[in-house]
C-alpha positions as protocol buffer text, in pm:
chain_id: "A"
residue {
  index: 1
  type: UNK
  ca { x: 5636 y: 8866 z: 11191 }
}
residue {
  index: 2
  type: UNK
  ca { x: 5318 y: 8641 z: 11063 }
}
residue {
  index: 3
  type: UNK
  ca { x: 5413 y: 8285 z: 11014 }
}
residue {
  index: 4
  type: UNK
  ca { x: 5325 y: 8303 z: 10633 }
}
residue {
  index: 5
  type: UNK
  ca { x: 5563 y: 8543 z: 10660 }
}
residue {
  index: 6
  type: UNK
  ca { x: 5863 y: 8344 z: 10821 }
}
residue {
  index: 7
  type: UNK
  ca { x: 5786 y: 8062 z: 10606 }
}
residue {
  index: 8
  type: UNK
  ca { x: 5787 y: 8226 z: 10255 }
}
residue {
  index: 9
  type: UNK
  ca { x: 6122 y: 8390 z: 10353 }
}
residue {
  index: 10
  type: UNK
  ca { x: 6274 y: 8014 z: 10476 }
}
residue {
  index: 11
  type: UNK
  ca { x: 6125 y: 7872 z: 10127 }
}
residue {
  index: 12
  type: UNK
  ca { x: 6276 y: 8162 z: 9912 }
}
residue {
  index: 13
  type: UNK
  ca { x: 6633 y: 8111 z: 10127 }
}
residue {
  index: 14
  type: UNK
  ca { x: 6617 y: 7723 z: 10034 }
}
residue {
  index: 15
  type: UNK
  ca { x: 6539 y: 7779 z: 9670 }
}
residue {
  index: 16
  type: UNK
  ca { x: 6820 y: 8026 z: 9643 }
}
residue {
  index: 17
  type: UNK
  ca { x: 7049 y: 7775 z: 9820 }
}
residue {
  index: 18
  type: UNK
  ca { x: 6935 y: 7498 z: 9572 }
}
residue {
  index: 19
  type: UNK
  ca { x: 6989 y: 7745 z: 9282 }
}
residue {
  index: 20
  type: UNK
  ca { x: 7317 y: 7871 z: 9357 }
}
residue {
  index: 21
  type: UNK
  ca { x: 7429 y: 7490 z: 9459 }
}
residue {
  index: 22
  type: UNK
  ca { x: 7327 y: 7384 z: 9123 }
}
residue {
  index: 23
  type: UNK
  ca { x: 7480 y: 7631 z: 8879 }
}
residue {
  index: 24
  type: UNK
  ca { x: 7813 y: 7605 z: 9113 }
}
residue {
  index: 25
  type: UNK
  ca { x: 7829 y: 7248 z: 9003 }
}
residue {
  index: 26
  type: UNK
  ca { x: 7756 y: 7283 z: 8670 }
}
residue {
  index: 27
  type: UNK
  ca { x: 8003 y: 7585 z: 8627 }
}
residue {
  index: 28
  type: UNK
  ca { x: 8257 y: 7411 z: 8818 }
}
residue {
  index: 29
  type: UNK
  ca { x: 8217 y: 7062 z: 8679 }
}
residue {
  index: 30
  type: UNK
  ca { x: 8463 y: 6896 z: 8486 }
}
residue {
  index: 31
  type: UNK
  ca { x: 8387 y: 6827 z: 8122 }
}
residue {
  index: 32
  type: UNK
  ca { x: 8518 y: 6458 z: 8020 }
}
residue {
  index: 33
  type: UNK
  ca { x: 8756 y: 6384 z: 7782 }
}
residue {
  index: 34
  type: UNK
  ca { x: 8705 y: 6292 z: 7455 }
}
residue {
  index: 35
  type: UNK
  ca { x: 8769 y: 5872 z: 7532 }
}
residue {
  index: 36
  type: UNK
  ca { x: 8514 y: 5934 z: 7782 }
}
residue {
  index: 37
  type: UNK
  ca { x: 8267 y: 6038 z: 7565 }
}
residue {
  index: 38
  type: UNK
  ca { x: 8302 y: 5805 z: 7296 }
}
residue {
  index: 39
  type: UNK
  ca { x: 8353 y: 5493 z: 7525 }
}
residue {
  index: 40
  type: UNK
  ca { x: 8004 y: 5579 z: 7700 }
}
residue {
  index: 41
  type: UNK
  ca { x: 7819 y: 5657 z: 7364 }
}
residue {
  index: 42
  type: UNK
  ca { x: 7943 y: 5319 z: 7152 }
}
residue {
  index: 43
  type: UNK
  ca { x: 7713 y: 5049 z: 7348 }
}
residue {
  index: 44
  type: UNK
  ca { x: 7428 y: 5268 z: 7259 }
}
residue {
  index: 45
  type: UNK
  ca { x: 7555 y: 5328 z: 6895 }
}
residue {
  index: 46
  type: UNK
  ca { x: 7641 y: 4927 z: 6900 }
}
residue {
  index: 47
  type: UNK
  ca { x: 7287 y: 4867 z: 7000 }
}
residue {
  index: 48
  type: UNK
  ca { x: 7091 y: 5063 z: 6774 }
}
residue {
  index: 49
  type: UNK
  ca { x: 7302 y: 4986 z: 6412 }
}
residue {
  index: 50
  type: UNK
  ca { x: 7271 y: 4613 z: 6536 }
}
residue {
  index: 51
  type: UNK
  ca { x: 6858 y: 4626 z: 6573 }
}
């Protein structure tokens, strides 16, 4: 087998890797609660109505 060869295959195995790592996470992540959400959103809300 050509090097080319070897090394497309290695770089198309990574990339699938990556891919399948990264929609596992975001399929499997937890969404946060509601509090969560609205305690990480008021100091930008805070920030922009005050200037």
């Amino acid at each position: 087998m050509k090097f080319e060869s070897l090394m497309l295959k290695g770089l198309f195995a990574a990339c699938l890797l990556v891919c399948a790592l990264t929609m596992g996470s975001m399929v499997f992540a937890k969404a946060p609660s509601s509090a969560q959400v609205i305690a990480h959103a008021a100091p930008a809300a805070a920030a922009t109505l005050s200037g």
